[in-house]
C-alpha positions as CSV (number, residue, x, y, z in Angstrom):
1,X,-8.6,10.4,-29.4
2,X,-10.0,8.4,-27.1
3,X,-8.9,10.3,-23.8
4,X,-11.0,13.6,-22.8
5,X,-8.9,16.4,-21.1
6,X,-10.4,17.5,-18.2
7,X,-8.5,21.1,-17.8
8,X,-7.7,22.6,-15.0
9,X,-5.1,25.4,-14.7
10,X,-2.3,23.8,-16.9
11,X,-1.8,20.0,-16.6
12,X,-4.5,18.1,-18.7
13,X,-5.8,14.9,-17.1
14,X,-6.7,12.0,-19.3
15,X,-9.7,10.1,-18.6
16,X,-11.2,7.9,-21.3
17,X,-14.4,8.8,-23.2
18,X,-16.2,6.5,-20.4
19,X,-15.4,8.4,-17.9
20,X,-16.3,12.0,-19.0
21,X,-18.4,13.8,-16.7
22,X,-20.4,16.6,-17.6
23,X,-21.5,19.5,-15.3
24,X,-22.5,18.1,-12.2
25,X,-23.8,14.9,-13.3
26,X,-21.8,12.3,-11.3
27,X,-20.0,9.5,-13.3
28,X,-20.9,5.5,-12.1
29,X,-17.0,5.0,-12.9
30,X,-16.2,8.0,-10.5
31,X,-17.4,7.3,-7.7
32,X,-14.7,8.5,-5.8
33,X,-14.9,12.3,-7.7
34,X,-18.7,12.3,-7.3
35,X,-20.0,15.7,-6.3
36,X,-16.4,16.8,-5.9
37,X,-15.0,20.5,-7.8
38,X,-12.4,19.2,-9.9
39,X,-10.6,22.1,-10.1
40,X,-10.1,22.1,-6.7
41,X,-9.7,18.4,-6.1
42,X,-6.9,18.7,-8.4
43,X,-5.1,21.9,-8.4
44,X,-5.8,23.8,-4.7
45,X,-5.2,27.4,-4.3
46,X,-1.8,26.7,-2.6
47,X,-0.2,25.3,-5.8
48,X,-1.9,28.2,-7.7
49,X,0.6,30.4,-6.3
50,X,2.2,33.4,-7.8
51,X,6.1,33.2,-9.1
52,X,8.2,36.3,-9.6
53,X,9.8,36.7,-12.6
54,X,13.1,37.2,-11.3
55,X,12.4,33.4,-9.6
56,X,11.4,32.4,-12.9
57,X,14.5,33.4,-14.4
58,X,16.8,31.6,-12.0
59,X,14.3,28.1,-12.9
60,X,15.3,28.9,-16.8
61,X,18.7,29.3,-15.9
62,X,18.9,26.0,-13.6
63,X,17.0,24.1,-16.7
64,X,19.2,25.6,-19.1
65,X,21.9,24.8,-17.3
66,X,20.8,21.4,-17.3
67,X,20.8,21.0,-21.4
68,X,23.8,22.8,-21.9
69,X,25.8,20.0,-19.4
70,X,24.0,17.6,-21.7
71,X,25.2,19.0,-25.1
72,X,28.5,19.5,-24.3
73,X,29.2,16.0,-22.4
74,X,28.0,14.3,-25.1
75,X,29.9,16.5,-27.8
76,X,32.9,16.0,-25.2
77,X,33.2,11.9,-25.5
78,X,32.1,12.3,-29.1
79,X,29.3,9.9,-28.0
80,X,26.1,9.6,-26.0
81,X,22.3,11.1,-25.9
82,X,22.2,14.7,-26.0
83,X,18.3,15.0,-27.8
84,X,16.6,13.4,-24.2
85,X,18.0,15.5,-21.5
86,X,17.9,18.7,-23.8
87,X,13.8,17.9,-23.5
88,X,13.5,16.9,-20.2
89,X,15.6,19.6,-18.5
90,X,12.4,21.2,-17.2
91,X,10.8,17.8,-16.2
92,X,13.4,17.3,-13.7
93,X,13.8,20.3,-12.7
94,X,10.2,20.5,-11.6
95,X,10.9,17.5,-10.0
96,X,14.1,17.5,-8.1
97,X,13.9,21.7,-7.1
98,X,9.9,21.6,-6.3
99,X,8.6,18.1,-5.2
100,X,11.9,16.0,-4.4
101,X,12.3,14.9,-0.5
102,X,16.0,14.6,-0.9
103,X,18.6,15.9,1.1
104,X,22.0,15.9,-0.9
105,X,24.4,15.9,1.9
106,X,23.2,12.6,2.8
107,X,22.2,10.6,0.0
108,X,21.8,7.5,1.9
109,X,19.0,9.0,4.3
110,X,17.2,6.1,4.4
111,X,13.1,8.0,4.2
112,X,14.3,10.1,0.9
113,X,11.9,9.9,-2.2
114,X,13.8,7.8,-4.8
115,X,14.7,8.7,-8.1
116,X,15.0,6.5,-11.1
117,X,15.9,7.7,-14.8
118,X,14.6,4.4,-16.2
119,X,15.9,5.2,-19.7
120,X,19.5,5.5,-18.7
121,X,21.1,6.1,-22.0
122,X,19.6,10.1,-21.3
123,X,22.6,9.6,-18.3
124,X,23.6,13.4,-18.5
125,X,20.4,14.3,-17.4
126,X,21.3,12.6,-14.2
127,X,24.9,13.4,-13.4
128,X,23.4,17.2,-14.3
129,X,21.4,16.9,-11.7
130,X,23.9,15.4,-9.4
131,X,26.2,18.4,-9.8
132,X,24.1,21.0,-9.9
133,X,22.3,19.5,-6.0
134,X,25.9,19.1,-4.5
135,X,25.4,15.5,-3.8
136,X,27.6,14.1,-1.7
137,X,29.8,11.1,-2.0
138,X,29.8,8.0,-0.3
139,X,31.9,5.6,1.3
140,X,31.0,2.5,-0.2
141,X,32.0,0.1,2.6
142,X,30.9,2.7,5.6
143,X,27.6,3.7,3.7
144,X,28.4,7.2,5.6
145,X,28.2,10.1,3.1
146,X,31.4,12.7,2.9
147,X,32.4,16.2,1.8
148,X,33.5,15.5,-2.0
149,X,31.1,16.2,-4.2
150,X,29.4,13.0,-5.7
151,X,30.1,14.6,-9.5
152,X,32.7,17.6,-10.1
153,X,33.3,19.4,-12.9
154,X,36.1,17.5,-14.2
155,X,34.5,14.4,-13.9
156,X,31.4,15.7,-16.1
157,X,33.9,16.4,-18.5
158,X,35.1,13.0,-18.5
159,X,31.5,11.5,-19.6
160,X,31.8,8.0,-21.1
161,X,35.9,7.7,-20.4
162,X,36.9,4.9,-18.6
163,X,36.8,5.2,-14.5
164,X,35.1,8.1,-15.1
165,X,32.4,9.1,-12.4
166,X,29.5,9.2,-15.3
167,X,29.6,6.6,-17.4
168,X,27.6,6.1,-20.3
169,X,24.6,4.9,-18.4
170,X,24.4,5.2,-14.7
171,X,25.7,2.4,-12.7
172,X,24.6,1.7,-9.0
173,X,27.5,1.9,-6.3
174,X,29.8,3.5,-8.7
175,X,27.9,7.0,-8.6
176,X,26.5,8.5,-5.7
177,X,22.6,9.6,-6.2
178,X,22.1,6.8,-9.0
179,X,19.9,4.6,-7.0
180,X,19.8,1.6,-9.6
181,X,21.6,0.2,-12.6
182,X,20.0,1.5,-15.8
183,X,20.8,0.7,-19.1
184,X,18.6,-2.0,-20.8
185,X,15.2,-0.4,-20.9
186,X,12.0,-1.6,-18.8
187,X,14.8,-2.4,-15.8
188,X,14.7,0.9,-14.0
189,X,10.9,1.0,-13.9
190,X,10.3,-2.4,-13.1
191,X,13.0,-2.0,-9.8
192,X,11.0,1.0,-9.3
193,X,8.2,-0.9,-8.2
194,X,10.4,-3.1,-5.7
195,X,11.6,0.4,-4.4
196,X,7.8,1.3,-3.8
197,X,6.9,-2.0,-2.5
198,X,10.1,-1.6,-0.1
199,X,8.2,1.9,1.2
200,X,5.0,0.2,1.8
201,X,7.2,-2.3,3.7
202,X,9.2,-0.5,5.8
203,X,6.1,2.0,6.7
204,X,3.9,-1.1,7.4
205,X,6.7,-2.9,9.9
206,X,8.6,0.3,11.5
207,X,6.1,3.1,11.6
208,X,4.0,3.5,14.9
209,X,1.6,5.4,16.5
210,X,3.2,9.0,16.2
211,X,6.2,8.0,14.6
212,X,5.7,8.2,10.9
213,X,8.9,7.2,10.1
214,X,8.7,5.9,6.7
215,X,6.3,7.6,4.2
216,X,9.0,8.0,0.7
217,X,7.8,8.0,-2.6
218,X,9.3,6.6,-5.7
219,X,9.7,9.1,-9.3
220,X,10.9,7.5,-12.3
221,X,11.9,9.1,-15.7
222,X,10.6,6.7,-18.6
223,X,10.8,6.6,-22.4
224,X,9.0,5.5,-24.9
225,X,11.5,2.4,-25.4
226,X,10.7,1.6,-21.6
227,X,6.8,1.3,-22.5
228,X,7.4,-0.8,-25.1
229,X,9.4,-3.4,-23.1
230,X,7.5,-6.3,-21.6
231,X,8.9,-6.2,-18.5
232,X,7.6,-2.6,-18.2
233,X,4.0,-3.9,-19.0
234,X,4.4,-6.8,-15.8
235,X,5.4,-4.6,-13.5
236,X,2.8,-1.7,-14.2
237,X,0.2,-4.7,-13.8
238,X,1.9,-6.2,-10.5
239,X,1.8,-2.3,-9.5
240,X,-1.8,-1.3,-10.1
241,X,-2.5,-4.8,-8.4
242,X,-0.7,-3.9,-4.9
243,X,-1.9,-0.2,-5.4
244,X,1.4,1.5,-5.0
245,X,-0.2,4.8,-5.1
246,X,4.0,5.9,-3.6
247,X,4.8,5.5,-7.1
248,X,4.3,7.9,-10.3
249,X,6.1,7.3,-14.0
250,X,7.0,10.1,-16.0
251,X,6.4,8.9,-19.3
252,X,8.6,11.4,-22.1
253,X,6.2,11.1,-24.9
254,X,9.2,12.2,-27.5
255,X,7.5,9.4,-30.0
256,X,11.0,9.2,-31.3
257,X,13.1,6.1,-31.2
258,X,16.2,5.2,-32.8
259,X,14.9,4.1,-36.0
260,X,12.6,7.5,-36.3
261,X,9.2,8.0,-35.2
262,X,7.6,5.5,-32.5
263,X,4.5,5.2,-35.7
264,X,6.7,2.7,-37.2
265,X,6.4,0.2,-34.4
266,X,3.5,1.2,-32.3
267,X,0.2,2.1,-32.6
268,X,-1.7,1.3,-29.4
269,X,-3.2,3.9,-26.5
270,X,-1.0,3.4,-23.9
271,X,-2.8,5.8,-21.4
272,X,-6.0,3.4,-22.0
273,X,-3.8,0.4,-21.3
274,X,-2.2,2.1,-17.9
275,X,-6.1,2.8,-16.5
276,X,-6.6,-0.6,-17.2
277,X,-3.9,-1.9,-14.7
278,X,-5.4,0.0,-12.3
279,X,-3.0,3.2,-12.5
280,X,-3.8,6.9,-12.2
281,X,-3.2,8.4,-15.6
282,X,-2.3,12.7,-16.2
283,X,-0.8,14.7,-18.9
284,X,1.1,17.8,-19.4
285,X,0.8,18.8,-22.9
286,X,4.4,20.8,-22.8
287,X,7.6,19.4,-21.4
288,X,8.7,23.3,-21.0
289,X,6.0,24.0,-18.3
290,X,7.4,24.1,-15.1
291,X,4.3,24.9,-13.5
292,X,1.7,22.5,-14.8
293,X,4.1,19.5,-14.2
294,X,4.8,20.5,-10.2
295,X,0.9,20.9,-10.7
296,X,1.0,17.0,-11.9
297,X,3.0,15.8,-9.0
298,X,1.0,17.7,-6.3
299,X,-2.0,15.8,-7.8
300,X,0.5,12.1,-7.4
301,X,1.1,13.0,-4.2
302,X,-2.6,13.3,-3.2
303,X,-3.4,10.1,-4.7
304,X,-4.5,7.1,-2.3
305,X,-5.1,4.5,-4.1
306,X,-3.5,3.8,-7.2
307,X,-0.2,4.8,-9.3
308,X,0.0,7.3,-11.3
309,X,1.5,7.8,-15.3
310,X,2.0,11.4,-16.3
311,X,2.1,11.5,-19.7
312,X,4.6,14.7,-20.7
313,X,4.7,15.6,-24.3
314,X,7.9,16.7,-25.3
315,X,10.4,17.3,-28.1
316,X,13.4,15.8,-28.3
317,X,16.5,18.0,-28.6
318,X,14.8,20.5,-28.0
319,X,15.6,24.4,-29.2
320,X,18.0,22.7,-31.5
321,X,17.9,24.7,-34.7
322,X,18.0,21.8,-37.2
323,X,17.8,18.8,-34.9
324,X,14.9,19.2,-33.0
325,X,12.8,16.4,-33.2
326,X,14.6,14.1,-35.3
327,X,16.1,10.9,-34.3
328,X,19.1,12.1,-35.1
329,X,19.4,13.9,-31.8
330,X,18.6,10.4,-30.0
331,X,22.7,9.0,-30.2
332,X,24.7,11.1,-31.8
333,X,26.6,14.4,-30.7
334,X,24.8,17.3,-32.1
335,X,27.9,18.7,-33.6
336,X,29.7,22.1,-32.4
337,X,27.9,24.4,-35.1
338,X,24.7,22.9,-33.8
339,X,26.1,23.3,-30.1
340,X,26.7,26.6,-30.5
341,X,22.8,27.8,-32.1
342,X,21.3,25.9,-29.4
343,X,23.4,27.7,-26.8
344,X,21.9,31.0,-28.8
345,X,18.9,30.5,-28.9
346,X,18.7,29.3,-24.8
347,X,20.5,33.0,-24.5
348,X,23.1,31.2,-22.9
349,X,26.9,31.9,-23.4
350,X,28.8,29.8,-26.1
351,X,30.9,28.6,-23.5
352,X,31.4,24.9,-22.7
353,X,30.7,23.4,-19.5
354,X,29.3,26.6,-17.4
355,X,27.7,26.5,-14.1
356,X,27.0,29.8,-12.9
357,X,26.8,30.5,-9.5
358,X,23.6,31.7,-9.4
359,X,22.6,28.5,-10.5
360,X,24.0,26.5,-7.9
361,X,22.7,28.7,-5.5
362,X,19.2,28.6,-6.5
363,X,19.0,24.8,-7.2
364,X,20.6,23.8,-3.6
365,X,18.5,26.2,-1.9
366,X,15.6,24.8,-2.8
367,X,17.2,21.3,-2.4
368,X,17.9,22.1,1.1
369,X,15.0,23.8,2.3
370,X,12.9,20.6,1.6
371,X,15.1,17.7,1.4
372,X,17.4,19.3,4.2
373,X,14.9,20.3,7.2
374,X,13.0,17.0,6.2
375,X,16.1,14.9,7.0
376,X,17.1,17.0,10.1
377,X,13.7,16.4,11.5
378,X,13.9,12.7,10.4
379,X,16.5,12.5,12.7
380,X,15.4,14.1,15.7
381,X,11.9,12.2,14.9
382,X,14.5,8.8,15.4
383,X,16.5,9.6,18.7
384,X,12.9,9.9,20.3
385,X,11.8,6.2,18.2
386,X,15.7,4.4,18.8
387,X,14.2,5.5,22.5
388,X,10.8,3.9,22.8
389,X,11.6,1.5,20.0
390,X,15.2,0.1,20.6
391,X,14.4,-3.1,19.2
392,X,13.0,-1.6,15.8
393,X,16.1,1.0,15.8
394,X,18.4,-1.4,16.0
395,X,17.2,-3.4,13.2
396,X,17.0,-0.2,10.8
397,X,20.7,0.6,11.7
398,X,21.3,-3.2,10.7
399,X,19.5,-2.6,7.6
400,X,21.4,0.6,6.5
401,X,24.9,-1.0,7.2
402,X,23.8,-4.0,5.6
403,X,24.5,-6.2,8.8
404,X,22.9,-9.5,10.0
405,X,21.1,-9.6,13.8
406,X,24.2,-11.2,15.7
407,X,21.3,-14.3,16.0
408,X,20.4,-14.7,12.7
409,X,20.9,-18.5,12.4
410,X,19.5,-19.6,15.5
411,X,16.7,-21.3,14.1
412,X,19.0,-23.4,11.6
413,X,18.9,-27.2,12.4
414,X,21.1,-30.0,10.9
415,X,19.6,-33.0,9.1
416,X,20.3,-36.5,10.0
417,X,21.7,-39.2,7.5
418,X,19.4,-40.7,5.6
419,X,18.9,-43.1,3.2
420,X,15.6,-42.4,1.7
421,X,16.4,-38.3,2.1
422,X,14.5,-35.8,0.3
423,X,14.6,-33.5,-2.4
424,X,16.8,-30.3,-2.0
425,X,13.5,-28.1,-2.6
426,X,12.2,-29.7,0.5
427,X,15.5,-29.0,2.5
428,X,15.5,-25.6,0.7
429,X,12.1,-24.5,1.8
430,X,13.0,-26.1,5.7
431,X,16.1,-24.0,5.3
432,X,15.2,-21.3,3.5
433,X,12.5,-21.1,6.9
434,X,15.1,-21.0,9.4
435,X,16.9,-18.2,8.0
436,X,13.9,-15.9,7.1
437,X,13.0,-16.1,10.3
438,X,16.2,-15.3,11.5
439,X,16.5,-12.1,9.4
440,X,13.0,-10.0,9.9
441,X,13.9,-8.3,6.9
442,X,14.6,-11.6,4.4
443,X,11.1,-11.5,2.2
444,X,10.3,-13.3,-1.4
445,X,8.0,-15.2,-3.7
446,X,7.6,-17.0,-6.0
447,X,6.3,-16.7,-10.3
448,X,3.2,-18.9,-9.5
449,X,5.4,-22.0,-8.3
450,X,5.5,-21.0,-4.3
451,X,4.2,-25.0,-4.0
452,X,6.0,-25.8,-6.1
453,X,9.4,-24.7,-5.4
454,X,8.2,-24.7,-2.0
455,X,9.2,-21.4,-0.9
456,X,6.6,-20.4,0.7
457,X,8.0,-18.5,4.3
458,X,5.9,-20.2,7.2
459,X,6.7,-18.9,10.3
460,X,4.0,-17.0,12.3
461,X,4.1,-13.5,11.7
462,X,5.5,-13.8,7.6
463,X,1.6,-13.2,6.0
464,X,1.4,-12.6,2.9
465,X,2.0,-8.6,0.9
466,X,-1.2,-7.4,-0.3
467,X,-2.9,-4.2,0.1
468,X,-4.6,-4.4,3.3
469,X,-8.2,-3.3,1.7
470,X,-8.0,-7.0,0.1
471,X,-8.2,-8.5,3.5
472,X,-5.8,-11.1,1.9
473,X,-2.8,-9.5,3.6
474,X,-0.8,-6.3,4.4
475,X,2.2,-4.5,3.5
476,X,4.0,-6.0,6.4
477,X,3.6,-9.2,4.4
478,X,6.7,-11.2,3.6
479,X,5.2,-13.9,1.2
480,X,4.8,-12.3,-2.7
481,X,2.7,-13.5,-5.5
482,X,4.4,-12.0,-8.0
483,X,2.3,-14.0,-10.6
484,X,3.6,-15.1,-13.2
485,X,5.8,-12.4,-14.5
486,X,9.3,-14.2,-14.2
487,X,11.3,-11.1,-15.6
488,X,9.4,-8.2,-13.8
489,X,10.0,-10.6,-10.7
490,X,13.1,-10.5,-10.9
491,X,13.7,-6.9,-11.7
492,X,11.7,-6.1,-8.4
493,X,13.5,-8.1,-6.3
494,X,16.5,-6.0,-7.6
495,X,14.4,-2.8,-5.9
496,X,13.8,-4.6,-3.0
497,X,17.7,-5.3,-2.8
498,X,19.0,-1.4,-3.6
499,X,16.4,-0.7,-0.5
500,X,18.2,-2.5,1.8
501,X,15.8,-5.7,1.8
502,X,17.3,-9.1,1.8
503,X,15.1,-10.1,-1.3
504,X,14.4,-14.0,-2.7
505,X,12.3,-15.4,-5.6
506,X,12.0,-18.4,-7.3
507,X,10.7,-20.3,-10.4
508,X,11.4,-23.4,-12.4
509,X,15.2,-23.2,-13.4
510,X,14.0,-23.9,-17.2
511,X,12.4,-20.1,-16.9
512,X,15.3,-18.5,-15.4
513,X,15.7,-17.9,-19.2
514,X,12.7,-15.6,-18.8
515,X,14.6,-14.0,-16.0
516,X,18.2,-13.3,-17.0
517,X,18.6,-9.4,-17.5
518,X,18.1,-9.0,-13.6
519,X,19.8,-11.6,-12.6
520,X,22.9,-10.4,-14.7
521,X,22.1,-7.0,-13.6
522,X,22.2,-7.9,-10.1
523,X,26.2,-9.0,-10.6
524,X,26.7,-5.7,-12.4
525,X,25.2,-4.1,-9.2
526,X,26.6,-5.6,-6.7
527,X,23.8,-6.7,-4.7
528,X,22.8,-9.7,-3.0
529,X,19.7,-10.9,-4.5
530,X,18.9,-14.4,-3.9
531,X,18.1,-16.5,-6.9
532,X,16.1,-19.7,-5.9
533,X,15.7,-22.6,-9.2
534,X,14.2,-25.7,-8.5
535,X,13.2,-28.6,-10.9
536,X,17.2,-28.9,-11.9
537,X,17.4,-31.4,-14.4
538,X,15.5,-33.5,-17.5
539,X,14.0,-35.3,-14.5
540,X,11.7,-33.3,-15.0
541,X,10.3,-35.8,-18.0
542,X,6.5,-35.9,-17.4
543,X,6.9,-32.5,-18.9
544,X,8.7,-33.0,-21.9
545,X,12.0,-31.2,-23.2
546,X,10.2,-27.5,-22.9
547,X,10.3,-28.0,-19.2
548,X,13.9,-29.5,-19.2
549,X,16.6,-27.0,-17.8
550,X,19.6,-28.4,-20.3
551,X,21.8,-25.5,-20.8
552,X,20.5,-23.3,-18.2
553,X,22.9,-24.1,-15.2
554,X,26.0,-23.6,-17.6
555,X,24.3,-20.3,-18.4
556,X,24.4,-18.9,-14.7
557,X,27.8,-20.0,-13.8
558,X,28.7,-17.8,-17.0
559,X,27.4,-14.8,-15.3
560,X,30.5,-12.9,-14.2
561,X,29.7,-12.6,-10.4
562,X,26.9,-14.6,-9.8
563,X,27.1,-17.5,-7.3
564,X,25.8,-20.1,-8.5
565,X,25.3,-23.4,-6.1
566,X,23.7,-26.8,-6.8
567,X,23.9,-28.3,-3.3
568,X,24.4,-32.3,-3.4
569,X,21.6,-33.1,-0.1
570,X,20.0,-31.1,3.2
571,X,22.8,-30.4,4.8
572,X,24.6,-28.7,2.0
573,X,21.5,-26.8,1.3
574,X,21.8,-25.3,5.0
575,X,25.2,-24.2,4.6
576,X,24.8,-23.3,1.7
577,X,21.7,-20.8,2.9
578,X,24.1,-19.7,6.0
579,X,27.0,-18.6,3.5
580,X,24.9,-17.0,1.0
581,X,22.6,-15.2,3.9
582,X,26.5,-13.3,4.7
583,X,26.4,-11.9,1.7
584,X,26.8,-7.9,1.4
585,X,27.2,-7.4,-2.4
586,X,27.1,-11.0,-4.3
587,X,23.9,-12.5,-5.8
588,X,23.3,-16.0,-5.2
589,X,21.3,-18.8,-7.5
590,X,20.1,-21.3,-6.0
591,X,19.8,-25.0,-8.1
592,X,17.8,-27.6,-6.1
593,X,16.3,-30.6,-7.1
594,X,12.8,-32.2,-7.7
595,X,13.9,-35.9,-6.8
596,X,14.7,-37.1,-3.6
597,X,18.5,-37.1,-2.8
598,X,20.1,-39.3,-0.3
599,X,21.1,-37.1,3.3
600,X,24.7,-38.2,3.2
601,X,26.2,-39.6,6.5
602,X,28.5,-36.8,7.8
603,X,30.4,-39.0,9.9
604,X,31.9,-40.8,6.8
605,X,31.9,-37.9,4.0
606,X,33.0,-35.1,6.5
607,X,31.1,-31.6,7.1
608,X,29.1,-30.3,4.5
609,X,30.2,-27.0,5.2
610,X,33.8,-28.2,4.2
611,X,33.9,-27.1,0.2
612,X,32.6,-23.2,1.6
């Protein structure tokens, strides 16, 4: 191996051979840790902590609770992932009963830590979770939560039937506590790095001086099939970069993968490569202590610079007597017989779908001793900010209802006719301008092509987001350099939408090839991502055919509800930005053009705001 454990009092800590350090001879690489205990740096007395055992009975209960939903909602619909959740039972528990800022009667409380099961297929774990908290549901137009439960019984029972409340993977705005759409892997922890750049944001623009009102962190579930996607790989680079240190991934290192172990398809040290973006990296050798990962999260939530990757070892299905390990246990029901060992061997009764009491009670008390009194004192914290901060208030209230300031399109200017006219990037970016500035919380980027596809936001005040230690920004910023990572681009813009941002980006329409799993995704979600594509046709020819978007605009309007609008000159490009800025749950794309278009005489053709 190429890591060295640095032990403390149960989670292991990988650092690579480099950066070893040996007695009290300080490391070059280290500076930070120089002459520092690292016991005590990471694992203080506090979190050392004595449990009772009759505590530690009702946390095996909870987590055996946990697999047993899993097993028999899976053996249920006769289909799903029993083998994940089985292993990570005790991963969320940790998390969710121990570390989790959440408050389950209002799952929309707009400072609560975010949680994101990035491999989504592992969906019982989830709606588990759901149930046992007591999270509320929501009101989808009134965003206001209510008294029914988020996910009852019955509706656990239902898992993977159609209308059910827990389909097969969890699906944003259909389930309350899912917080994004996941399903095709890399997707959930890419948007988890929108949702951490969205807490940077709001804390850098809303918090003041005694008013910490923004401060949540972001806690994603991953798999090994999440690692391997590419889009995982650009967004843990574009994360490191920006030093999201609100953001930790849980890495379940199961090594198994539908096809059998991960050996047959990769080899490389992923730790090695996540200290190379710039990330935190920890381990907890066993997915089955409870104690050494809330150790690993305590040590996340001390870190100040960087993101973190815990790596958790674990086995799949496991307990199961002749599954355990074994890709079997990845998609398939375990089978009754198999069922009914596991259930043994847990201790637990061979009873299908039980919840006992005791459960519940210990789960939501904890749930509510955190989560709860934190959102109660959020809200006292805000009657004395809407007070000395109306203006700032009122624009978070906006946000959350997913309103418009009643001025939002002041700034917005018609063109005059012209001949000569201009291309509709030109009028895009004029546009694109007026409306930003009109909607403090409209912010975007580009893939490398901001002068290019000119959408760069100019106004005084925009800047640019960057950690403010660069000196090239701050997290107030409203201009991204997303580099050029086209598909993790987009994927974060679909965090920066579920946050309640009004989020844009934009590229060459050729590479919105590169792009299309969160644009589709944002249709399937409901959410009103803006999609911005310039360089619209094989005018383009300098380039040659690579760079020549044939089949691409055909390809968007395919996308089953994805508005898709190639605007003929300026002023259709600013109606087109007012309609589209209205939007509450449609994406938009965006086609404009390279060449110069003629700025049609209104007087003769009529109002280009006729055909909205």
């Amino acid at each position: 191996s190429r890591h060295a454990r640095i032990k403390g009092s149960g989670a292991r800590h990988l650092v690579p051979r480099a950066h070893r350090i040996s007695g009290n001879v300080p490391c070059t690489t280290m500076k930070a840790h120089q002459n520092v205990d690292l016991d005590l740096l990471f694992h203080k007395a506090k979190d050392r902590k004595f449990v009772d055992k009759e505590t530690a009975e009702k946390d095996n209960m909870v987590v055996n609770c946990l697999r047993c939903i899993a097993m028999d909602c899976v053996q249920e619909a006769n289909s799903g992932h029993p083998g994940t959740p089985m292993a990570l039972a005790p991963v969320a528990y940790a998390l969710w009963a121990r570390i989790l800022k959440y408050d389950p009667i209002d799952p929309q409380w707009m400072n609560r830590d975010r949680f994101v099961l990035s491999c989504g297929h592992a969906s019982t774990l989830i709606y588990g979770l759901i149930h046992l908290a007591g999270v509320r549901n929501i009101m989808p137009e009134q965003m206001t939560s209510t008294d029914e439960l988020s996910i009852t019984l019955d509706d656990l029972k239902k898992f993977r039937q159609h209308e059910s409340r827990c389909p097969g993977h969890p699906e944003y705005r259909w389930t309350a506590g899912v917080e994004t759409t996941t399903g095709p892997l890399g997707q959930g922890v890419a948007n988890s790095v929108g949702m951490a750049i969205a807490s940077k944001w709001y804390a850098a623009t809303y918090n003041k001086e005694g008013f910490e009102m923004f401060n949540y962190n972001v806690y994603v579930i991953a798999s090994d099939g999440d690692l391997q996607e590419g889009v995982s790989h650009e967004a843990a680079s574009l994360a490191g970069h920006l030093r999201l240190d609100n953001l930790v991934w849980i890495w379940d290192n199961n090594q198994i993968t539908i096809e059998g172990n991960t050996a047959w398809a990769i080899s490389e040290d992923v730790a090695t490569r996540f200290i190379a973006y710039g990330w935190n990296v920890l381990r907890v050798g066993d997915a089955n202590d409870v104690d050494a990962l809330t150790r690993a999260l305590e040590v996340f939530k001390r870190e100040k610079q960087r993101p973190t990757l815990i790596v958790v070892d674990s086995h799949i299905a496991w307990g199961a007597p002749t599954k355990q390990d074994t890709f079997s246990a990845h998609g398939a029901p375990l089978g009754e017989s198999e069922v009914s060992a596991t259930k043994r061997i847990y201790g637990w009764p061979d009873e299908k779908f039980l919840v006992p009491e005791t459960v519940l009670e210990h789960f939501r008390g904890q749930m509510a001793a955190r989560g709860g009194k934190s959102r109660e004192a959020w809200k006292e914290l805000m009657e004395k900010y809407r007070a000395q901060y109306p203006k700032e208030a009122a624009q978070l209230d906006l946000i959350k209802a997913g309103k418009l300031p009643d001025d939002w399109a002041k700034h917005c200017k018609e063109f005059a006719a012209d001949p000569k006219g201009m291309a509709t990037r030109q009028s895009g970016s004029i546009c694109l301008n007026y409306i930003a500035e009109g909607v403090p919380w409209m912010l975007g980027g580009s893939a490398d092509l901001s002068t290019s596809c000119l959408t760069t936001l100019k106004f005084p005040g925009a800047d640019d987001f960057m950690p403010p230690m660069t000196g090239w920004g701050n997290y107030s910023g409203r201009n991204f350099h997303f580099g050029i990572r086209e598909h993790a681009m987009g994927s974060i813009c679909n965090g920066m939408a579920v946050s309640g941002l009004r989020p844009f980006c934009s590229t060459f329409m050729v590479f919105s090839d590169y792009m299309k799993p969160p644009v589709r995704l944002s249709a399937i979600m409901e959410i009103p991502s803006i999609w911005v594509y310039t360089h619209d046709s094989i005018g383009v020819g300098e380039d040659g055919p690579t760079h020549q978007p044939i089949e691409h605009l055909a390809m968007l309007r395919s996308i089953p509800g994805l508005h898709t609008y190639r605007p003929c000159d300026a002023n259709e490009v600013l109606e087109m930005y007012k309609h589209i800025t209205t939007y509450k749950h449609e994406p938009a794309a965006v086609v404009l053009s390279r060449q110069p278009l003629v700025t049609l005489d209104r007087t003769k053709y009529g109002s280009a705001a006729g055909p909205l």
